[in-house]
C-alpha positions as CSV (number, residue, x, y, z in Angstrom):
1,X,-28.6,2.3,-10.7
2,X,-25.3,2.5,-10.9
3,X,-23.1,5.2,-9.8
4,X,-19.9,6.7,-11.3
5,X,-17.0,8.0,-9.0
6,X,-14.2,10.4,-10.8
7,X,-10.7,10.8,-8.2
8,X,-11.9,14.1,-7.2
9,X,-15.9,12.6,-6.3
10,X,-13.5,9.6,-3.6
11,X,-11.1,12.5,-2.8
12,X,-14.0,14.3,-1.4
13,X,-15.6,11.4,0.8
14,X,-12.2,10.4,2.0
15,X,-9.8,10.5,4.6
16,X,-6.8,9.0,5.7
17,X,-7.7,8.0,9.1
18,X,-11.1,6.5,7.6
19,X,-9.2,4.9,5.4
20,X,-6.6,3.5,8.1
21,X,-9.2,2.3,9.9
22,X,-11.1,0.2,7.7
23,X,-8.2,-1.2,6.2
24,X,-7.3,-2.1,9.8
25,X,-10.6,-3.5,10.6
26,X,-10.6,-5.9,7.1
27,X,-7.3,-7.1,7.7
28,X,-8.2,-8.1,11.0
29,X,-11.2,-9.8,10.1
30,X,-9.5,-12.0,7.2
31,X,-7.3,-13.4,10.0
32,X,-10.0,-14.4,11.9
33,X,-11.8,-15.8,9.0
34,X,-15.1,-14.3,8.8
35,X,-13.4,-12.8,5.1
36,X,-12.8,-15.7,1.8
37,X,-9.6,-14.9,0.2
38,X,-8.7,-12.5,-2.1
39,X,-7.8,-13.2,-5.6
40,X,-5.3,-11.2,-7.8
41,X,-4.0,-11.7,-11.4
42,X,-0.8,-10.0,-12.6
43,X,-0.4,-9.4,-16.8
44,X,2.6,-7.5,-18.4
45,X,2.6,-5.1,-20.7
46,X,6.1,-4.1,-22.9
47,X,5.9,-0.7,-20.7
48,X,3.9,-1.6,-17.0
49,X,1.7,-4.6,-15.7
50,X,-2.0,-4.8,-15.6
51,X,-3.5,-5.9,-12.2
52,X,-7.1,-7.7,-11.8
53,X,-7.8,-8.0,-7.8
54,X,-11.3,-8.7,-6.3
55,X,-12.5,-9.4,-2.5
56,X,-15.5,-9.6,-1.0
57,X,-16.4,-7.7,2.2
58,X,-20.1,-6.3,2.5
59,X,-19.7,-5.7,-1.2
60,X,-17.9,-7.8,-4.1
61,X,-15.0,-5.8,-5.4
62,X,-13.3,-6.2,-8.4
63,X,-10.2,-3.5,-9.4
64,X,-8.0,-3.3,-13.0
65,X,-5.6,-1.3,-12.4
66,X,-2.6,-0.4,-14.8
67,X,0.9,0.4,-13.6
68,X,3.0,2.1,-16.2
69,X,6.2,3.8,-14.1
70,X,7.2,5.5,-17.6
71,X,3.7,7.8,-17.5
72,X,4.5,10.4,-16.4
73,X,7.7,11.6,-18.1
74,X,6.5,10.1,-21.5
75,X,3.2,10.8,-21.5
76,X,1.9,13.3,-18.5
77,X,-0.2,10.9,-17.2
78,X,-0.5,9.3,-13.5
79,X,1.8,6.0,-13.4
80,X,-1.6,4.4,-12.4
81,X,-4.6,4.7,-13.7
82,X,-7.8,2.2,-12.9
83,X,-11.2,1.6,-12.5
84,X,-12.9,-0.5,-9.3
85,X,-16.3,-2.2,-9.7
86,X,-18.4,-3.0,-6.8
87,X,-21.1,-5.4,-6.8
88,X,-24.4,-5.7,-4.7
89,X,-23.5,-9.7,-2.9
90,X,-27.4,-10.2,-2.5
91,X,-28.2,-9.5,-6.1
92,X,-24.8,-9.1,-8.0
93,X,-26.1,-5.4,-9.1
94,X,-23.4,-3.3,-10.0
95,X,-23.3,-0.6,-7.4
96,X,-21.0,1.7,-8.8
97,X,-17.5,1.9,-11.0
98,X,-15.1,4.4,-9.1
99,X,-11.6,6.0,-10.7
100,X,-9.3,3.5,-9.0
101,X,-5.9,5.7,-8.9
102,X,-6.4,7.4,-5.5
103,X,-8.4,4.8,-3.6
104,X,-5.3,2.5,-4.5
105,X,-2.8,5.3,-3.3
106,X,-5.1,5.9,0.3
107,X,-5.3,2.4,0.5
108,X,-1.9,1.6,0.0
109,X,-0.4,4.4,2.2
110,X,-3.0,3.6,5.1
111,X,-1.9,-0.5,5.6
112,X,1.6,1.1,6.0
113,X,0.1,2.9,8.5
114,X,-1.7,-0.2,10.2
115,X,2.1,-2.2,10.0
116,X,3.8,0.9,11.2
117,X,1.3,1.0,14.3
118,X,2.0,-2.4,14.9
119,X,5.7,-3.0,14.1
120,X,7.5,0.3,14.7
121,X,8.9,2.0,18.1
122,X,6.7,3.7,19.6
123,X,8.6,6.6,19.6
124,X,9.9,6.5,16.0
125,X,9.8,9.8,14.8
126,X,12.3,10.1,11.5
127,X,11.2,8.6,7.9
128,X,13.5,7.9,5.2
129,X,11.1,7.8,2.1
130,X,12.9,5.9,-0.7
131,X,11.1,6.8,-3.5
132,X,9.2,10.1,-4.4
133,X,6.2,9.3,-6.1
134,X,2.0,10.4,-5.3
135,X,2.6,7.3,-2.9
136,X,5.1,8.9,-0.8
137,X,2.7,12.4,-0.1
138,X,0.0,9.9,0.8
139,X,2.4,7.9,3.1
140,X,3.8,10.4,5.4
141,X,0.6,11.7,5.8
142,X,-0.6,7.9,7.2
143,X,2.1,7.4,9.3
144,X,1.9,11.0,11.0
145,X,-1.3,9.4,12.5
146,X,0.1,6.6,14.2
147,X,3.2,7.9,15.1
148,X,4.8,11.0,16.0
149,X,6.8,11.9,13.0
150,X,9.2,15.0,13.3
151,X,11.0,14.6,9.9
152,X,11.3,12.7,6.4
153,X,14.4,12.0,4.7
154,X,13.8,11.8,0.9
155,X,15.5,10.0,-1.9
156,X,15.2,9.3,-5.3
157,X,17.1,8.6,-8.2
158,X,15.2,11.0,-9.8
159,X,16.6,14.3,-8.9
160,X,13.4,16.4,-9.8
161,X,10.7,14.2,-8.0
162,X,12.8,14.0,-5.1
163,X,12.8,18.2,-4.8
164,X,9.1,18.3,-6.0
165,X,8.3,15.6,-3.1
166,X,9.9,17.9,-0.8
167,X,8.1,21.1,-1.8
168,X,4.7,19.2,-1.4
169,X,6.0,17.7,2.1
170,X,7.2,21.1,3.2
171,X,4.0,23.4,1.8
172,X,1.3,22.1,4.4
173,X,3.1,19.9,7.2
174,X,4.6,20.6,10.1
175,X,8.1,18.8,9.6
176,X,11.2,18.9,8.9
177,X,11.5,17.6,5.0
178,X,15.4,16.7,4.0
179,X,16.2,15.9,0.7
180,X,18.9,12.9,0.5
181,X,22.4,13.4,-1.7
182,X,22.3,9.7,-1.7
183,X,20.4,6.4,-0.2
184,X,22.6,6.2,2.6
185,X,22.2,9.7,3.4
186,X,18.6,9.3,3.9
187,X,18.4,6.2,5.7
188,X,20.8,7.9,8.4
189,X,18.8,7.5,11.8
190,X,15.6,6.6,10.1
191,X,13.1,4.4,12.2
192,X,10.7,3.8,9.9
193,X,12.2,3.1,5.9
194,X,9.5,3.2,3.4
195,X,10.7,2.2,-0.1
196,X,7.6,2.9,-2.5
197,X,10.0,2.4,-5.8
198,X,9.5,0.5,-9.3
199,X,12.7,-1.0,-8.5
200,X,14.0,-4.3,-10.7
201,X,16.9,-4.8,-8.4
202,X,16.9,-4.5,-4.5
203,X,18.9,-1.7,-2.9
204,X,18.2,-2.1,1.0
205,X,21.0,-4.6,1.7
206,X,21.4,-6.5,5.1
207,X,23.8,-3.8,6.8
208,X,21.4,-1.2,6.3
209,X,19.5,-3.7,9.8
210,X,19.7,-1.7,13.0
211,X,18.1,-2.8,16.2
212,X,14.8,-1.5,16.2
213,X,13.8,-0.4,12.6
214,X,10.7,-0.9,10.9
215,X,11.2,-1.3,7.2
216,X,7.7,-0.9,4.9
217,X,8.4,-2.9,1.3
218,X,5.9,-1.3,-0.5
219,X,6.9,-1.2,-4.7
220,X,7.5,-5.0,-4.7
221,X,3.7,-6.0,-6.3
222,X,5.0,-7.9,-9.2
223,X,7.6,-10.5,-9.3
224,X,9.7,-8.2,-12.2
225,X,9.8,-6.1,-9.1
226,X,12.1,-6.3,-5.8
227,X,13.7,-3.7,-3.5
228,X,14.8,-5.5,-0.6
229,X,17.9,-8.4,-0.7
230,X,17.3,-11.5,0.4
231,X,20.4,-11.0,3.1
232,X,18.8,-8.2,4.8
233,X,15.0,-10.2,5.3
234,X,17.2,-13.1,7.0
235,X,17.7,-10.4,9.6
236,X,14.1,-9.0,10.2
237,X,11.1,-10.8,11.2
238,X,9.0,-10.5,8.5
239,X,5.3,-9.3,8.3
240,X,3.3,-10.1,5.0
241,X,-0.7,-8.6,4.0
242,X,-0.4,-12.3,2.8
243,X,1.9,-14.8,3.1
244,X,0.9,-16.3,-0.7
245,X,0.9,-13.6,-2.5
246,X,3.9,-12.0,-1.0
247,X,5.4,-15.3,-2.1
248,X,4.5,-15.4,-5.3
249,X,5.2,-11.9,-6.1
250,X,6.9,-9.7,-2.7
251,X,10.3,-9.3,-2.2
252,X,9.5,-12.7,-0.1
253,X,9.3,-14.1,-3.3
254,X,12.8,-13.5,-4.2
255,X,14.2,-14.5,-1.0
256,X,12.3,-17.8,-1.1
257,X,13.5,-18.2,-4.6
258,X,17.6,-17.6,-3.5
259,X,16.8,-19.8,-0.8
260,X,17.0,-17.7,2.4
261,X,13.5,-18.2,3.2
262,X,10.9,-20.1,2.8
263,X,7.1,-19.6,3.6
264,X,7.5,-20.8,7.7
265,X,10.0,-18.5,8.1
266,X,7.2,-15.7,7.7
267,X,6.3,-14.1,11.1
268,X,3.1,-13.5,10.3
269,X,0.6,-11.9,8.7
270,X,-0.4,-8.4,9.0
271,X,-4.1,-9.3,10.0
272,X,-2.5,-12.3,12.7
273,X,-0.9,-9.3,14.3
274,X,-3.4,-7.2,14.7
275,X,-5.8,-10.0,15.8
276,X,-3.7,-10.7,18.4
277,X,-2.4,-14.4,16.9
278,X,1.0,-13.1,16.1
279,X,2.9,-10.7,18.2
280,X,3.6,-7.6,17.1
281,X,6.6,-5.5,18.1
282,X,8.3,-6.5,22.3
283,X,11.1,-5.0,22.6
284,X,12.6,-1.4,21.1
285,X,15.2,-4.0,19.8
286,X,13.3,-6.1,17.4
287,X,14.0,-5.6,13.7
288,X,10.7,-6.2,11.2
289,X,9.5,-6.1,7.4
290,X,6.1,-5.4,6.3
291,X,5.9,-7.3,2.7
292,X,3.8,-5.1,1.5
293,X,1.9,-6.6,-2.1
294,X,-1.6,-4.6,-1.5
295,X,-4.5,-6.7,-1.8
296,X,-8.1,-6.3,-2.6
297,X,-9.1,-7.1,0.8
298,X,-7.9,-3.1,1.0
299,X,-9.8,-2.1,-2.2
300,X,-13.7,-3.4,-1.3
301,X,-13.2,-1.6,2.6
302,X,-12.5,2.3,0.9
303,X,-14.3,1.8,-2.1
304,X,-17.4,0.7,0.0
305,X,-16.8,3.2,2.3
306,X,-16.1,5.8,-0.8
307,X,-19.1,4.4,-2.8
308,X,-21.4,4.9,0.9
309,X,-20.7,8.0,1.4
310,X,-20.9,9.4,-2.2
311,X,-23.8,8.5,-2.6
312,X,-25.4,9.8,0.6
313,X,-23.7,13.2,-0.7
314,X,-25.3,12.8,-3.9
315,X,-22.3,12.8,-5.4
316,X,-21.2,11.4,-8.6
317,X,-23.3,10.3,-11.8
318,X,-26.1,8.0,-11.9
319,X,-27.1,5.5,-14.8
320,X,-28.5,2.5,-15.4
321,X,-26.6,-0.6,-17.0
322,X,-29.4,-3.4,-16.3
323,X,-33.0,-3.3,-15.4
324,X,-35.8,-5.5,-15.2
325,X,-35.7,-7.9,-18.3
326,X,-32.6,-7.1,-19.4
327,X,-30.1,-10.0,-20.1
Protein backbone atom coordinates (compact mmCIF):
# COMPACT_ATOMS: atom_id res chain seq x y z
CA UNK A 1 0.00 0.00 0.00
CA UNK A 2 0.85 3.21 -0.56
CA UNK A 3 0.25 6.10 1.53
CA UNK A 4 -0.69 9.70 0.71
CA UNK A 5 0.66 12.71 2.90
CA UNK A 6 -1.23 16.31 2.44
CA UNK A 7 1.19 19.50 4.12
CA UNK A 8 -0.92 19.49 7.12
CA UNK A 9 -0.58 15.18 7.56
CA UNK A 10 3.94 16.20 7.51
CA UNK A 11 3.15 19.32 9.46
CA UNK A 12 1.74 17.18 12.15
CA UNK A 13 4.70 14.51 12.44
CA UNK A 14 7.26 17.24 12.14
CA UNK A 15 9.52 19.26 13.88
CA UNK A 16 12.25 21.49 13.40
CA UNK A 17 14.77 20.03 15.59
CA UNK A 18 13.85 16.48 14.15
CA UNK A 19 14.26 17.86 11.12
CA UNK A 20 17.81 19.56 12.01
CA UNK A 21 18.92 16.55 13.07
CA UNK A 22 18.48 14.21 10.41
CA UNK A 23 19.47 16.63 7.97
CA UNK A 24 22.65 16.83 10.09
CA UNK A 25 23.04 13.21 10.40
CA UNK A 26 22.63 12.64 6.21
CA UNK A 27 24.98 15.26 5.41
CA UNK A 28 27.40 13.86 7.62
CA UNK A 29 27.14 10.46 6.34
CA UNK A 30 27.46 11.52 2.49
CA UNK A 31 30.94 12.85 3.52
CA UNK A 32 31.90 9.83 4.84
CA UNK A 33 30.60 7.91 1.99
CA UNK A 34 28.39 5.37 3.27
CA UNK A 35 25.53 7.71 0.95
CA UNK A 36 25.80 7.52 -3.40
CA UNK A 37 25.24 10.95 -4.69
CA UNK A 38 22.44 12.81 -5.26
CA UNK A 39 21.05 13.64 -8.57
CA UNK A 40 19.04 16.87 -9.46
CA UNK A 41 17.58 18.16 -12.81
CA UNK A 42 16.64 21.84 -13.31
CA UNK A 43 13.77 22.75 -16.24
CA UNK A 44 12.40 26.33 -16.93
CA UNK A 45 9.26 27.32 -17.29
CA UNK A 46 8.31 31.10 -18.91
CA UNK A 47 7.16 31.96 -15.14
CA UNK A 48 9.41 29.54 -12.47
CA UNK A 49 11.66 26.27 -12.86
CA UNK A 50 10.67 22.75 -12.34
CA UNK A 51 13.08 20.75 -10.10
CA UNK A 52 13.51 16.72 -10.28
CA UNK A 53 15.89 15.61 -7.21
CA UNK A 54 16.23 11.98 -5.84
CA UNK A 55 18.69 10.33 -3.10
CA UNK A 56 18.82 7.36 -1.58
CA UNK A 57 19.11 6.98 2.26
CA UNK A 58 17.07 3.96 3.91
CA UNK A 59 14.52 4.82 1.30
CA UNK A 60 14.79 6.00 -2.55
CA UNK A 61 13.53 9.53 -2.79
CA UNK A 62 12.51 11.15 -5.75
CA UNK A 63 10.92 15.03 -5.43
CA UNK A 64 9.33 17.46 -8.45
CA UNK A 65 8.97 20.41 -7.13
CA UNK A 66 7.78 23.65 -8.97
CA UNK A 67 9.05 27.15 -8.14
CA UNK A 68 6.94 29.88 -9.46
CA UNK A 69 8.01 33.32 -7.36
CA UNK A 70 4.91 35.06 -9.23
CA UNK A 71 2.24 32.67 -7.26
CA UNK A 72 1.29 34.21 -4.87
CA UNK A 73 0.36 37.74 -6.04
CA UNK A 74 -1.00 36.33 -9.47
CA UNK A 75 -2.53 33.47 -8.44
CA UNK A 76 -2.93 32.94 -4.41
CA UNK A 77 -1.04 30.09 -4.46
CA UNK A 78 2.29 28.94 -2.53
CA UNK A 79 5.49 29.87 -4.77
CA UNK A 80 6.08 26.09 -4.38
CA UNK A 81 4.19 23.49 -4.79
CA UNK A 82 5.40 19.64 -5.13
CA UNK A 83 5.03 16.16 -4.60
CA UNK A 84 7.98 13.61 -3.06
CA UNK A 85 7.87 9.89 -3.85
CA UNK A 86 9.49 7.38 -1.70
CA UNK A 87 10.42 4.07 -2.68
CA UNK A 88 10.89 0.70 -0.69
CA UNK A 89 15.11 0.05 -1.86
CA UNK A 90 14.47 -3.82 -1.19
CA UNK A 91 11.55 -4.08 -3.54
CA UNK A 92 11.16 -0.64 -5.30
CA UNK A 93 7.41 -0.42 -3.72
CA UNK A 94 6.20 2.82 -3.65
CA UNK A 95 5.83 3.71 0.04
CA UNK A 96 4.13 6.75 -0.08
CA UNK A 97 3.71 10.22 -2.21
CA UNK A 98 3.88 13.27 0.34
CA UNK A 99 2.84 17.17 -0.46
CA UNK A 100 6.40 18.34 -1.07
CA UNK A 101 5.93 22.27 -0.15
CA UNK A 102 6.65 22.13 3.61
CA UNK A 103 9.07 19.25 3.81
CA UNK A 104 11.14 21.41 1.29
CA UNK A 105 10.68 24.58 3.52
CA UNK A 106 11.74 22.40 6.98
CA UNK A 107 14.33 20.99 5.08
CA UNK A 108 15.68 23.93 3.75
CA UNK A 109 15.50 26.10 6.89
CA UNK A 110 16.99 23.20 9.09
CA UNK A 111 20.59 22.74 6.86
CA UNK A 112 20.83 26.54 7.65
CA UNK A 113 20.61 25.60 10.86
CA UNK A 114 23.28 22.73 10.64
CA UNK A 115 25.85 25.55 8.73
CA UNK A 116 24.84 28.12 11.25
CA UNK A 117 25.91 25.56 14.08
CA UNK A 118 28.99 24.99 12.43
CA UNK A 119 30.06 28.32 10.91
CA UNK A 120 28.62 31.11 12.99
CA UNK A 121 29.97 32.79 16.46
CA UNK A 122 28.90 31.23 19.02
CA UNK A 123 27.49 33.99 20.44
CA UNK A 124 25.68 35.45 17.33
CA UNK A 125 22.62 36.59 18.38
CA UNK A 126 21.14 39.30 15.54
CA UNK A 127 19.63 37.95 12.05
CA UNK A 128 19.26 40.09 9.13
CA UNK A 129 16.62 38.09 7.01
CA UNK A 130 16.91 39.26 3.41
CA UNK A 131 13.91 38.13 2.03
CA UNK A 132 10.37 37.55 3.58
CA UNK A 133 8.93 34.66 2.22
CA UNK A 134 7.29 31.06 4.16
CA UNK A 135 11.17 30.28 4.15
CA UNK A 136 12.15 33.10 6.40
CA UNK A 137 9.24 32.00 9.34
CA UNK A 138 10.83 28.52 9.02
CA UNK A 139 14.39 29.88 9.18
CA UNK A 140 14.39 31.93 12.32
CA UNK A 141 12.77 29.32 13.90
CA UNK A 142 15.97 26.76 12.92
CA UNK A 143 18.50 28.90 13.87
CA UNK A 144 16.87 29.85 17.41
CA UNK A 145 17.89 26.23 18.14
CA UNK A 146 21.43 26.42 17.54
CA UNK A 147 22.02 29.77 18.61
CA UNK A 148 20.87 32.21 20.88
CA UNK A 149 19.00 34.65 18.76
CA UNK A 150 17.65 37.96 20.42
CA UNK A 151 16.53 39.77 17.19
CA UNK A 152 15.83 39.66 13.28
CA UNK A 153 16.20 42.39 11.03
CA UNK A 154 13.87 42.09 8.01
CA UNK A 155 14.01 43.28 4.51
CA UNK A 156 12.30 42.98 1.40
CA UNK A 157 11.72 44.73 -1.59
CA UNK A 158 8.36 43.90 -1.10
CA UNK A 159 6.87 46.26 1.36
CA UNK A 160 3.87 44.12 2.47
CA UNK A 161 5.70 40.68 2.89
CA UNK A 162 8.31 42.33 4.75
CA UNK A 163 5.46 43.75 7.53
CA UNK A 164 3.44 40.42 7.19
CA UNK A 165 6.86 38.57 8.02
CA UNK A 166 7.22 40.66 10.95
CA UNK A 167 3.65 40.21 12.38
CA UNK A 168 4.16 36.37 12.08
CA UNK A 169 7.85 36.76 13.76
CA UNK A 170 6.46 39.02 16.43
CA UNK A 171 2.87 36.91 17.22
CA UNK A 172 4.60 33.75 18.93
CA UNK A 173 8.47 34.37 19.50
CA UNK A 174 10.25 35.80 21.96
CA UNK A 175 12.37 38.50 19.94
CA UNK A 176 12.80 41.49 19.01
CA UNK A 177 11.48 41.61 15.07
CA UNK A 178 12.76 45.04 13.13
CA UNK A 179 11.56 45.77 9.89
CA UNK A 180 14.44 47.24 7.58
CA UNK A 181 13.89 50.88 5.59
CA UNK A 182 16.49 49.42 3.33
CA UNK A 183 19.24 46.37 2.88
CA UNK A 184 21.73 48.26 4.61
CA UNK A 185 19.62 49.02 7.41
CA UNK A 186 19.02 45.45 8.14
CA UNK A 187 22.32 44.09 7.72
CA UNK A 188 23.52 46.68 10.41
CA UNK A 189 25.22 44.42 13.23
CA UNK A 190 23.84 41.26 11.90
CA UNK A 191 25.93 38.01 12.59
CA UNK A 192 24.19 35.75 10.86
CA UNK A 193 22.68 37.18 7.04
CA UNK A 194 20.25 34.87 5.47
CA UNK A 195 19.23 35.83 1.99
CA UNK A 196 16.23 33.42 1.01
CA UNK A 197 15.33 35.77 -2.24
CA UNK A 198 14.41 34.82 -6.11
CA UNK A 199 17.00 37.33 -6.84
CA UNK A 200 18.48 37.46 -10.75
CA UNK A 201 21.18 39.86 -9.71
CA UNK A 202 23.33 39.71 -6.44
CA UNK A 203 22.92 42.37 -3.81
CA UNK A 204 25.36 41.31 -0.91
CA UNK A 205 28.49 43.05 -2.31
CA UNK A 206 32.04 42.45 -0.82
CA UNK A 207 31.94 45.54 1.72
CA UNK A 208 29.02 44.18 3.29
CA UNK A 209 32.32 41.36 4.82
CA UNK A 210 32.91 41.92 8.48
CA UNK A 211 35.22 39.83 10.66
CA UNK A 212 33.19 37.24 11.92
CA UNK A 213 29.86 36.88 9.95
CA UNK A 214 28.22 33.92 8.79
CA UNK A 215 26.30 34.60 5.56
CA UNK A 216 23.54 31.63 4.55
CA UNK A 217 23.01 31.89 0.46
CA UNK A 218 19.96 30.22 0.30
CA UNK A 219 17.59 31.52 -3.04
CA UNK A 220 20.54 30.76 -5.44
CA UNK A 221 19.07 27.00 -6.65
CA UNK A 222 19.07 27.73 -10.32
CA UNK A 223 21.70 29.23 -12.27
CA UNK A 224 19.02 32.27 -13.60
CA UNK A 225 19.42 32.87 -9.86
CA UNK A 226 22.30 34.70 -7.80
CA UNK A 227 22.31 36.86 -4.66
CA UNK A 228 25.78 37.07 -3.64
CA UNK A 229 28.77 39.00 -5.95
CA UNK A 230 31.51 37.26 -6.82
CA UNK A 231 33.77 40.10 -4.90
CA UNK A 232 32.32 39.49 -1.70
CA UNK A 233 32.88 35.15 -1.85
CA UNK A 234 36.65 36.06 -2.60
CA UNK A 235 36.48 37.32 1.02
CA UNK A 236 34.69 34.37 2.83
CA UNK A 237 35.64 30.89 3.02
CA UNK A 238 33.10 29.17 1.42
CA UNK A 239 30.96 26.19 2.58
CA UNK A 240 28.86 24.29 -0.20
CA UNK A 241 25.86 21.20 0.55
CA UNK A 242 27.90 20.24 -2.65
CA UNK A 243 30.59 21.47 -4.23
CA UNK A 244 29.01 20.32 -7.94
CA UNK A 245 25.99 21.41 -7.73
CA UNK A 246 26.73 24.70 -6.10
CA UNK A 247 28.91 24.99 -9.18
CA UNK A 248 26.74 24.39 -11.63
CA UNK A 249 23.91 26.26 -10.26
CA UNK A 250 25.01 28.38 -6.55
CA UNK A 251 26.07 31.65 -6.41
CA UNK A 252 29.55 29.55 -6.72
CA UNK A 253 28.50 29.12 -10.02
CA UNK A 254 28.67 32.68 -10.89
CA UNK A 255 31.80 33.40 -9.28
CA UNK A 256 33.54 30.49 -11.01
CA UNK A 257 32.06 31.69 -14.12
CA UNK A 258 33.55 35.68 -13.60
CA UNK A 259 36.61 34.01 -12.63
CA UNK A 260 37.13 34.66 -8.90
CA UNK A 261 36.89 31.17 -8.03
CA UNK A 262 37.15 28.13 -9.05
CA UNK A 263 36.05 24.69 -7.51
CA UNK A 264 39.58 24.33 -5.10
CA UNK A 265 39.00 27.42 -3.81
CA UNK A 266 35.77 25.74 -2.02
CA UNK A 267 36.49 25.27 1.76
CA UNK A 268 34.53 22.52 2.03
CA UNK A 269 31.60 20.82 2.12
CA UNK A 270 28.93 21.14 4.56
CA UNK A 271 28.93 17.28 5.46
CA UNK A 272 33.31 17.59 5.55
CA UNK A 273 32.61 19.97 8.27
CA UNK A 274 30.58 18.33 10.23
CA UNK A 275 32.52 15.06 9.85
CA UNK A 276 35.24 16.55 11.10
CA UNK A 277 37.41 16.57 7.56
CA UNK A 278 37.05 20.30 7.16
CA UNK A 279 37.20 22.70 9.96
CA UNK A 280 34.52 24.52 10.82
CA UNK A 281 34.60 28.00 12.33
CA UNK A 282 38.43 28.90 14.81
CA UNK A 283 38.42 32.07 15.46
CA UNK A 284 35.38 34.83 16.23
CA UNK A 285 37.27 36.47 13.22
CA UNK A 286 36.79 34.12 10.37
CA UNK A 287 34.33 35.26 7.63
CA UNK A 288 32.19 32.11 5.92
CA UNK A 289 29.43 31.30 3.16
CA UNK A 290 27.09 28.45 3.22
CA UNK A 291 26.21 27.91 -0.72
CA UNK A 292 23.26 26.77 -0.05
CA UNK A 293 21.50 24.76 -3.44
CA UNK A 294 19.32 22.15 -1.23
CA UNK A 295 19.71 18.68 -2.18
CA UNK A 296 17.77 15.52 -2.00
CA UNK A 297 20.15 14.12 0.37
CA UNK A 298 17.71 16.56 2.69
CA UNK A 299 14.45 15.37 1.09
CA UNK A 300 14.70 11.29 1.59
CA UNK A 301 15.92 12.04 5.64
CA UNK A 302 12.36 14.21 6.59
CA UNK A 303 10.27 12.53 4.22
CA UNK A 304 11.41 9.10 5.66
CA UNK A 305 11.16 10.34 8.87
CA UNK A 306 7.63 12.14 7.88
CA UNK A 307 6.46 9.03 5.98
CA UNK A 308 7.60 6.74 9.47
CA UNK A 309 5.86 8.46 11.64
CA UNK A 310 2.63 9.01 9.72
CA UNK A 311 2.12 6.06 9.34
CA UNK A 312 2.56 4.81 12.84
CA UNK A 313 -0.11 7.69 13.62
CA UNK A 314 -2.26 6.30 11.13
CA UNK A 315 -2.24 9.17 9.45
CA UNK A 316 -2.89 9.93 5.87
CA UNK A 317 -4.70 7.83 3.04
CA UNK A 318 -3.97 4.43 2.05
CA UNK A 319 -4.28 2.81 -1.60
CA UNK A 320 -2.90 0.55 -3.59
CA UNK A 321 -1.07 1.40 -6.96
CA UNK A 322 0.46 -2.32 -7.67
CA UNK A 323 -0.15 -5.65 -6.36
CA UNK A 324 0.59 -9.07 -7.06
CA UNK A 325 0.50 -9.59 -10.96
CA UNK A 326 0.27 -6.35 -11.79
CA UNK A 327 2.73 -4.96 -14.49
Amino acid sequence: MTRLLSRDDVGAVLTLPDCIAAVEQVFGDYAMGSLPKSESLGIQAERGTFHVKAARADVFAAKINANFPANPATHDLPTIQGVIVVMDLDRGTPLGILDSSLITTLRTAAATAVAAKYLARDDATIVALIGCGALGHATVDALRVVRPLKRVNLWDVNETARAGCARELARSRNLEIVPAASLETALAGADIVVTCTPAKRPFLEAHHARPGLFIAAVGADNPEKSEITPQLMTRTSVVTDLTDQAAAMGDLHHAIAAGFLTKSDVHGELGEVISGRVAGRQTDDQIFLFDSTGTALQDVVVASLALDRATRSGLGIEMAFTGPGIG
